[in-house]
C-alpha positions in Angstrom: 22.8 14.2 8.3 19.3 13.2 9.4 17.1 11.8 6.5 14.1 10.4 8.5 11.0 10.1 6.5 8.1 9.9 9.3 6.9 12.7 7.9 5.8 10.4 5.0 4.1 8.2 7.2 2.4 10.9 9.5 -1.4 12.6 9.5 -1.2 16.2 10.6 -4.3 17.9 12.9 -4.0 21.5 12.3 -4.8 23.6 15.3 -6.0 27.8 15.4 -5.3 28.2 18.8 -7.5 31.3 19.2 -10.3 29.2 18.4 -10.0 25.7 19.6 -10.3 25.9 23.2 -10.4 28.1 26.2 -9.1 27.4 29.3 -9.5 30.2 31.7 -12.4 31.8 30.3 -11.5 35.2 28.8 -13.5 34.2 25.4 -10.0 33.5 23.3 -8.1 29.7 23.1 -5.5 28.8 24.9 -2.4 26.7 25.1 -3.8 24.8 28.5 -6.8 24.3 26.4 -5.5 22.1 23.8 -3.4 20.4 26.5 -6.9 19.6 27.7 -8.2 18.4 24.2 -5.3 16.2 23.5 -7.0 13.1 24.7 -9.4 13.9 21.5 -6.7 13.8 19.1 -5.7 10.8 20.3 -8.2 8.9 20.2 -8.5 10.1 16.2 -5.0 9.1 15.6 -3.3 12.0 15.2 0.1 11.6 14.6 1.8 15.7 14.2 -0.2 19.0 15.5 0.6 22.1 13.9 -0.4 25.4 15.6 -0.9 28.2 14.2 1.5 31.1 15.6 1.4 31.8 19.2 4.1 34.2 19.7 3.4 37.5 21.0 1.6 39.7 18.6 -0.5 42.6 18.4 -2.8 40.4 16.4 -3.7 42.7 13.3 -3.4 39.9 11.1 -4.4 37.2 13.6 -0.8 35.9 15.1 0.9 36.5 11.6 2.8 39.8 12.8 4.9 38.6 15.4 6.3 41.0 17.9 8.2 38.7 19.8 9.6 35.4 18.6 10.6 34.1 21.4 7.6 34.7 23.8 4.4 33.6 24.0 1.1 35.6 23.3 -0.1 36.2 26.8 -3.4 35.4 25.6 -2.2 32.0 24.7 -0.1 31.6 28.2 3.5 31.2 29.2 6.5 29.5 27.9 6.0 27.7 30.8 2.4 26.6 29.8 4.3 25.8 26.3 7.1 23.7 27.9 4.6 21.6 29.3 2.4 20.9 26.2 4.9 20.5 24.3 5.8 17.4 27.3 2.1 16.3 26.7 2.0 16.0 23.2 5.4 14.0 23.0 3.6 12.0 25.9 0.9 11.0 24.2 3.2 9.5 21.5 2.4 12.8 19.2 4.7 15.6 17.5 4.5 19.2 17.1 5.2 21.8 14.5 5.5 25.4 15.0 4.4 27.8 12.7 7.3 29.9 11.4 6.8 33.2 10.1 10.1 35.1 8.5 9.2 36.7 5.1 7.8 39.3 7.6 7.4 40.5 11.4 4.9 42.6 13.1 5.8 46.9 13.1 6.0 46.5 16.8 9.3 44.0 16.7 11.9 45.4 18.1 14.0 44.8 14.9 11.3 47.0 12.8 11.2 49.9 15.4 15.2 50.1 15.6 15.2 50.1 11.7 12.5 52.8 11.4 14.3 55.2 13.5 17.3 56.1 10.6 19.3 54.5 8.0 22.3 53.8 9.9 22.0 52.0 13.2 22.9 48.2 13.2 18.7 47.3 12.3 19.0 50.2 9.4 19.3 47.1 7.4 16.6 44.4 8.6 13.8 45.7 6.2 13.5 46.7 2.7 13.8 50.2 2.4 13.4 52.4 -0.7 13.6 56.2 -1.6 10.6 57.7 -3.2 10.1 58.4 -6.7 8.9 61.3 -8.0 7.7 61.9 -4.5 5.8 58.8 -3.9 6.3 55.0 -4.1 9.4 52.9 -5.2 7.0 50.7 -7.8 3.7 50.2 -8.0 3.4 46.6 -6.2 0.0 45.8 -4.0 -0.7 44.3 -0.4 -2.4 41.4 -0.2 -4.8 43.1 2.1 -5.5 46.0 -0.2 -3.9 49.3 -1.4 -0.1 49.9 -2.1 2.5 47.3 -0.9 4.6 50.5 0.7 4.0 52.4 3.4 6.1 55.8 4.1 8.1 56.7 7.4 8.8 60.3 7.7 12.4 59.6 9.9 14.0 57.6 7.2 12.2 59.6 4.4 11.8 56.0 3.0 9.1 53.7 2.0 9.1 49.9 3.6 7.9 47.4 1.7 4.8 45.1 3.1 3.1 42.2 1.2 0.8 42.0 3.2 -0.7 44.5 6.5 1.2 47.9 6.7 1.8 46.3 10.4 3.6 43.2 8.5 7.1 44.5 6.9 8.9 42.1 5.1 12.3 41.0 6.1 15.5 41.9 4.5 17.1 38.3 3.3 19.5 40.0 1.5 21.5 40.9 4.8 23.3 37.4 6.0 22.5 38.9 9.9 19.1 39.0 9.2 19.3 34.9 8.2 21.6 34.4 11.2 18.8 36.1 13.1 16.1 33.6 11.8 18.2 30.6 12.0 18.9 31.1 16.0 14.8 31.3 16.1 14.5 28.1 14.8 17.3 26.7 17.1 15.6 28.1 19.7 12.3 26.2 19.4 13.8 22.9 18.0 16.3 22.7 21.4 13.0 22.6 23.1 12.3 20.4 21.3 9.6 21.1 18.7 9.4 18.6 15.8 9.4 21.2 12.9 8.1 24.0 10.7 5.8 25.1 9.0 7.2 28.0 6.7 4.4 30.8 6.2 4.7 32.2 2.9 8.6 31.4 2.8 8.9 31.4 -1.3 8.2 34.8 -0.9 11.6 35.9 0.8 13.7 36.0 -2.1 13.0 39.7 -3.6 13.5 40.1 -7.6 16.3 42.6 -8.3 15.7 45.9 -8.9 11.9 45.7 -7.6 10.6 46.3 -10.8 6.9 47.7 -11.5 4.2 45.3 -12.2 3.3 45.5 -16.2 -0.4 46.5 -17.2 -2.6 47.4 -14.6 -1.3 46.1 -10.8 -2.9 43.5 -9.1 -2.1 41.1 -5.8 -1.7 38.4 -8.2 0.8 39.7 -10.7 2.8 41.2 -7.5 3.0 38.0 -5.9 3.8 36.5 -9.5 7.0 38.7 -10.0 8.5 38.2 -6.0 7.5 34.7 -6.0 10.0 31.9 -6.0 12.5 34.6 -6.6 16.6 33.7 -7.7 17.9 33.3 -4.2 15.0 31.1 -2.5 17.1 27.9 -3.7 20.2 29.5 -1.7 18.8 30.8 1.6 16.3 27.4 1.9 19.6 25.6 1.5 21.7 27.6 4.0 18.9 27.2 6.2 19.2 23.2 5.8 22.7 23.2 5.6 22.7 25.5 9.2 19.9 24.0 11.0 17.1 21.9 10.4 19.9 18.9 9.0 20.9 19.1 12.1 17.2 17.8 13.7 14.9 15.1 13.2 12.6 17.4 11.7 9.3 18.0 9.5 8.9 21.4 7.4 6.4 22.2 5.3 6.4 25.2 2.5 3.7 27.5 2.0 4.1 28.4 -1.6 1.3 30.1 -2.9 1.6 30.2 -6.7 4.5 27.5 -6.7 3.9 24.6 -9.4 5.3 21.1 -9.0 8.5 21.9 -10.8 9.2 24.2 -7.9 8.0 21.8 -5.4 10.8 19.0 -6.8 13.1 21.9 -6.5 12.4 23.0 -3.3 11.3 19.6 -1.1 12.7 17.1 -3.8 13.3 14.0 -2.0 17.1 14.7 -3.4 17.1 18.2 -3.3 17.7 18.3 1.2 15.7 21.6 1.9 12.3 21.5 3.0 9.9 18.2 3.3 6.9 19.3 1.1 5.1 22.5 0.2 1.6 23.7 0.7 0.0 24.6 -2.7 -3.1 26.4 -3.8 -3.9 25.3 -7.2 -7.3 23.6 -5.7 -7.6 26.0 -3.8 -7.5 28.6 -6.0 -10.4 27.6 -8.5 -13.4 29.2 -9.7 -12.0 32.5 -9.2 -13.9 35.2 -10.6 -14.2 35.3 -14.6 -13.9 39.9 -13.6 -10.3 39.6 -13.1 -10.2 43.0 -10.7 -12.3 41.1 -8.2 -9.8 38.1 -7.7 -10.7 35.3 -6.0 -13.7 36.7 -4.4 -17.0 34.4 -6.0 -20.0 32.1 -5.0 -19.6 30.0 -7.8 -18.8 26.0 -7.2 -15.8 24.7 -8.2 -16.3 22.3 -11.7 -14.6 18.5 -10.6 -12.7 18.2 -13.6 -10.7 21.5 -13.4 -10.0 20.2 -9.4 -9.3 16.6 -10.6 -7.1 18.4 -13.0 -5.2 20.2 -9.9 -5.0 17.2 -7.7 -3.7 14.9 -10.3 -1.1 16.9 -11.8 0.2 16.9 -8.1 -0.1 13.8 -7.4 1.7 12.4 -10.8 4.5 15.0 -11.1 5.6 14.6 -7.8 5.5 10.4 -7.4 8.5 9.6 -6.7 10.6 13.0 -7.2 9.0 14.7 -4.1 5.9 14.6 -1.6 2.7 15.8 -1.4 0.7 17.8 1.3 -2.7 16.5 1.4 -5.2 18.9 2.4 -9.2 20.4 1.7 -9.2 23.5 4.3 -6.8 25.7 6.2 -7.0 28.8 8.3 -6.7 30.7 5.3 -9.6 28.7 3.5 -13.5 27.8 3.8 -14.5 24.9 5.2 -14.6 21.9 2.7 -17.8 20.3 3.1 -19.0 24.0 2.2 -16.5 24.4 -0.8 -16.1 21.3 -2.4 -19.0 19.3 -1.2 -22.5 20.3 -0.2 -23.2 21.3 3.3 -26.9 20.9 3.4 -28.4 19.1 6.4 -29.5 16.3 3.7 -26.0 15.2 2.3 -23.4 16.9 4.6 -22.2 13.8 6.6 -22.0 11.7 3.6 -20.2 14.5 1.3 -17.9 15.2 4.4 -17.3 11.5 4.5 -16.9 11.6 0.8 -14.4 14.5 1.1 -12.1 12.6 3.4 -11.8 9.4 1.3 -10.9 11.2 -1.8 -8.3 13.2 -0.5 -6.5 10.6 2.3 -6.0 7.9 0.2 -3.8 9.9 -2.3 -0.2 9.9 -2.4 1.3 12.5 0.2 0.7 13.7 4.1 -3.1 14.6 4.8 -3.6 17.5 7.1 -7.0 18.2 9.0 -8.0 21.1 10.3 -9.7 21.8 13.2 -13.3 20.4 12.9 -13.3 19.1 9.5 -13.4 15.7 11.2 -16.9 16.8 12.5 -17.7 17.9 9.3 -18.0 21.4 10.3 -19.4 23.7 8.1 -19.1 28.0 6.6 -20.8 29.6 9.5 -22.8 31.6 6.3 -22.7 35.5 8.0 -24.8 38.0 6.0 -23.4 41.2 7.1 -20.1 42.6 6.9 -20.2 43.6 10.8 -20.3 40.1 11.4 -16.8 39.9 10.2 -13.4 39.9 11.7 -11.0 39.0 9.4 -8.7 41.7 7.7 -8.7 40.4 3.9 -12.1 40.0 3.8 -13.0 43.5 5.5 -10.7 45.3 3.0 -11.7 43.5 0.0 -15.7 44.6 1.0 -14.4 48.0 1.7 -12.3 48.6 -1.5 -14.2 46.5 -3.9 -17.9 48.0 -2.8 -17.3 51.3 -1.7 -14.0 52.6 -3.5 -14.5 51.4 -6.4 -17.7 50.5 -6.9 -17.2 47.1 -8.6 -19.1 45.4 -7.0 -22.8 45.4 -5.3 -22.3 45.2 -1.6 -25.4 42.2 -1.1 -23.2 40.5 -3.9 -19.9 40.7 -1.8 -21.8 39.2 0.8 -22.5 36.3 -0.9 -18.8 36.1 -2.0 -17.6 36.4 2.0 -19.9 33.8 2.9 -18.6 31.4 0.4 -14.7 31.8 0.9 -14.0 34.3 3.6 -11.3 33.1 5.6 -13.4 33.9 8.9 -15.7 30.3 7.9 -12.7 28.7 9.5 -12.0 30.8 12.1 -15.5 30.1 14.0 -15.0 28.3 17.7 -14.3 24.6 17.8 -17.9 22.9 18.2 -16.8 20.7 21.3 -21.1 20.2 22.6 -24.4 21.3 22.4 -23.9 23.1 25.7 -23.3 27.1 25.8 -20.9 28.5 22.9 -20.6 24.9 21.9 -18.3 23.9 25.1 -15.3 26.7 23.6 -15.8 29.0 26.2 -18.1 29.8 29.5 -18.2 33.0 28.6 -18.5 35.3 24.9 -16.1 33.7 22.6 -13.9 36.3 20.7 -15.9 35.3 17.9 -19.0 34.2 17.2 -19.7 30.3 17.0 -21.4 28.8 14.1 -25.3 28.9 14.7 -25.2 24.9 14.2 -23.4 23.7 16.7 -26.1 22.2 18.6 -26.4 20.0 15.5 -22.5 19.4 15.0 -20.1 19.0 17.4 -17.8 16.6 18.9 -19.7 15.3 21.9 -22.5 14.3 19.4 -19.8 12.4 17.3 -18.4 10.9 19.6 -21.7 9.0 20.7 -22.4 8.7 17.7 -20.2 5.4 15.6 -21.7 6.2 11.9 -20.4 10.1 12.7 -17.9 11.6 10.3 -15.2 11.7 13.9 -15.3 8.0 13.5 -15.1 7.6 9.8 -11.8 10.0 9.8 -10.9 7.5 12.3 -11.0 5.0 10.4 -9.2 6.5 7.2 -6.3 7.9 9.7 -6.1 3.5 10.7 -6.1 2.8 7.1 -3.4 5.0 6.2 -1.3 3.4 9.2 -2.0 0.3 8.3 -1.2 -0.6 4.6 2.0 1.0 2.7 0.3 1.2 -0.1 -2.0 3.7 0.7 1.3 5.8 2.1 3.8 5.3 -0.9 1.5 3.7 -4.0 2.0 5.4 -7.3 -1.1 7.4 -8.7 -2.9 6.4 -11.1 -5.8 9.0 -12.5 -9.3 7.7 -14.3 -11.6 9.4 -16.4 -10.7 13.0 -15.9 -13.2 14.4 -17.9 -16.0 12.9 -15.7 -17.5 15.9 -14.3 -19.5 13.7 -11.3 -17.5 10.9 -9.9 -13.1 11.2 -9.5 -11.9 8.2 -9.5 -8.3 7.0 -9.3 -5.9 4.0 -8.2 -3.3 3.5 -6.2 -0.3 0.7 -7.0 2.2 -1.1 -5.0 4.1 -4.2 -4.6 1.6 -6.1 -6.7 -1.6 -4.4 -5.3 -4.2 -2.2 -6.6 -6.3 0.2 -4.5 -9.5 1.5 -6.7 -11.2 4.7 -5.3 -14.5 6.1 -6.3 -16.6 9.1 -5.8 -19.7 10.6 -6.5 -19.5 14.5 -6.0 -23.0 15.0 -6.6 -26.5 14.2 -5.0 -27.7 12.3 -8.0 -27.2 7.9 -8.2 -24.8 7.6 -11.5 -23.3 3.9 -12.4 -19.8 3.5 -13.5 -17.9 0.3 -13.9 -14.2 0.2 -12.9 -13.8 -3.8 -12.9 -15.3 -4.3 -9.5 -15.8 -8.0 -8.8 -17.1 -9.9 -6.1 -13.4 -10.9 -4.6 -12.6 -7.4 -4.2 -12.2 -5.9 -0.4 -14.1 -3.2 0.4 -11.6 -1.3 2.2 -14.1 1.8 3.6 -17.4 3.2 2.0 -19.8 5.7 3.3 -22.8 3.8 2.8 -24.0 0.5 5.0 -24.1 -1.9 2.0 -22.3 -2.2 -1.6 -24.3 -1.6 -4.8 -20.8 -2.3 -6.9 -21.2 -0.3 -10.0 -23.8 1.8 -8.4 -22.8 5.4 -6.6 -25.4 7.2 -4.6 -25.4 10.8 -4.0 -21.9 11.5 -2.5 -20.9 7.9 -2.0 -17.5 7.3 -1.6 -16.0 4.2 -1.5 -12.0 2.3 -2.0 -11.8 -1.9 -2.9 -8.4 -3.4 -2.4 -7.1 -5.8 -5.6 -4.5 -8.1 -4.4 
């Protein structure tokens, strides 16, 4: 069995190939484009890119209702055009990971449309299918993107169940041929010779027997509470191991939404041989809104202790049981100088800066996502037009107009905080038309800043957040302890400065900072002796932390 750990060792660039760069200008991002860009994420020390999915799709929930697992999105390019990035990026000494979706496929699959047509054809099977009751649906689950998780199909006189987009049916895991049918998928792309997975929403896949209803009044959350993590998961990630990936020198990576670290140890456990490390949202998922019926939607900031208190409990339960995954922003998430930090012109660099120290010299596997090492900001829309994505179009339509919960300039605020669009904007590559994406009208519209923020500026640029990223990616290389040091949390009740250490073979790491834009002192020992490993500022003031310094001293 293979048991390599460069995962451990690895920093992970995280590419939305819609957005980062177009090739052949037709306005949408393309496989020959990051082929082009790869010299870039070189030169910042990239060691794994994920992308996004780029299988054929019809797109209604952005590449996450694949059509075609074994193709390529013609906007994207061939398999051809794939075969020969994929030849690039092992060229230029870097990995790739796929992005693997199997709780669910697209409504135009050929497996859905077979299994649609009547309950007994070999497909009849493939999806979960349900009888009404009492004329309508099976239970009383919701979508993720609004209304009922069930959708009716007059052929089978049957419901089909979908977390998410009516044009996303989940997968029935239940049937062995339907795990057979995944498990060729991922031989298919690891004989090419693809360096892993990441596993959308794959703690989902395990149904709870009987479907039972929701109790009290339905919600997303407390119908992902009652599938998640469900009795089989254990099993089918295991099969999946025992079938495939221990077969590979692979990296896989679990997006769990709702998991804890318990489940994590589980699941990724460095004993346990099923997946590498999860994705989880506790961070993620603060300051949702105190009005329960309105989720996460908000424009509040998130309070540092209760996100020191998610980060630490990570970082401590899993030291040396399981692994973390290290990250501020995703394609599902704002960006994090705008989230967690403060994106005005004043103190952005220096809280993006900020940012990056805090999180990369944890315990675990940082991942970046496109533009956070420009410190790349929410693009701020203020009209619902100006969106794209599906959640957020829903959640405006139901909470606003439906029901009424809501005022609709108050939503707005809301989508400009955590929409999932603020990451979606095109890759600021200059200051020259639609920020070097595209020659001609980007799918979607490119954050008004980019003449001020983008890479070419960065690049010529040596106090720029590209370089300081740079830096932090070197550091990690560099020193072990930084990659496998145990955790040590300080002060969690300060509410401006998070602060923690790091120790290993004899040596202490000391990190420090200041998430807000006032000066504060605090004293962690600091003497003169001490190696400044990275700060954000030009000189040292020791016990002194200027609005969104961040600095790290290594004791040896």
């Amino acid at each position: 069995m293979i048991n390599s750990k460069w995962f451990q060792d690895s920093v992970v660039y995280q590419i939305y190939p819609m957005s980062f760069q177009d090739s052949n200008n037709d306005g949408i991002g393309d496989l020959n484009g990051i082929a082009q860009r790869l010299p870039y994420l070189k030169k910042l020390g990239i060691d794994v890119i994920w992308l996004n999915p780029i299988y054929k799709s019809p797109n209604k929930d952005n590449g996450y209702d694949i059509a075609d697992y074994q193709n390529i999105n013609p906007e994207y390019g061939t398999l051809a055009d794939f075969d020969n990035l994929l030849k690039a990026i092992h060229q230029h000494g870097m990995k790739l990971l796929m992005d693997l979706v199997v709780n669910h496929t697209s409504d135009q699959h050929d497996w859905f449309k077979k299994s649609a047509q009547s309950r007994n054809n070999e497909y009849a099977d493939y999806y979960i299918w349900r009888d009404p009751v009492a004329g309508r649906e099976p239970n009383n689950w919701r979508a993720a993107f609004g209304g009922s998780a069930w959708t009716y199909v007059h052929e089978r006189d049957q419901y089909y169940l979908h977390l998410f987009a009516p044009g996303q049916p989940d997968l029935n895991w239940e049937n062995p041929t339907v795990r057979q049918s995944v498990f060729n998928i991922e031989r298919f792309w690891l004989d090419k010779g693809v360096d892993g997975f990441r596993m959308d929403v794959i703690n989902l896949i395990s149904k709870p027997a009987g479907l039972p209803n929701v109790q009290g009044t339905p919600t997303v959350g407390k119908t992902f509470e009652i599938v998640a993590d469900g009795h089989r998961l254990n099993e089918f990630l295991k099969q999946m191991n025992d079938e495939v990936l221990s077969h590979y020198d692979v990296m896989t990576v679990g997006e769990m939404p709702g998991s804890t670290p318990e489940d994590a140890i589980k699941y990724t456990g460095l004993q346990s041989h099923e997946l590498n490390m999860v994705f989880q949202f506790e961070h993620v998922s603060l300051s949702p809104n105190p009005d329960t019926r309105l989720d996460k939607w908000n424009d509040k900031p998130i309070k540092l202790v209760e996100l020191k208190r998610a980060l630490n409990h990570w970082q401590k339960e899993l030291d040396g049981q399981g692994w973390n995954s290290l990250y501020w922003n995703n394609h599902d998430q704002p960006r994090a100088v705008s989230r967690f930090g403060n994106d005005d012109p004043q103190y952005r660099v220096r809280a993006a800066k900020m940012l990056g120290v805090t999180l990369h010299l944890m315990q675990g596997t940082p991942f970046v996502f496109e533009g956070e090492e420009l410190g790349m900001t929410n693009v701020h829309f203020t009209k619902l037009e100006q969106y794209e994505d599906l959640e957020s179009i829903n959640a405006y339509h139901e909470l606003v107009e439906e029901k009424g919960l809501v005022e609709g300039s108050t939503m707005l605020k809301y989508l400009a905080n955590v929409s999932r669009d603020n990451a979606r904007t095109p890759m600021q590559w200059s200051a020259k038309v639609n920020a070097g994406f595209s020659q001609v009208k980007p799918w979607y519209a490119v954050n008004p800043n980019y003449q001020e923020i983008n890479a070419a500026a960065e690049l010529a640029d040596n106090t720029s957040v590209f370089y300081f990223y740079q830096k932090l990616i070197q550091l990690r290389h560099d020193h072990e302890i930084i990659r496998y040091g145990t955790f040590v949390e300080l002060d969690p009740q300060d509410n401006e400065v998070y602060a923690y250490k790091r120790n290993y073979k004899g040596k202490t790491i000391l990190v420090m900072s200041n998430f807000t834009d006032k000066s504060v002192n605090r004293d962690y020992g600091i003497k003169q002796e001490n190696k400044l490993l990275i700060s954000n500022y030009t000189d040292d003031q020791g016990t002194k932390l200027r609005p969104y310094e961040a600095k790290a001293y290594l004791f040896e």
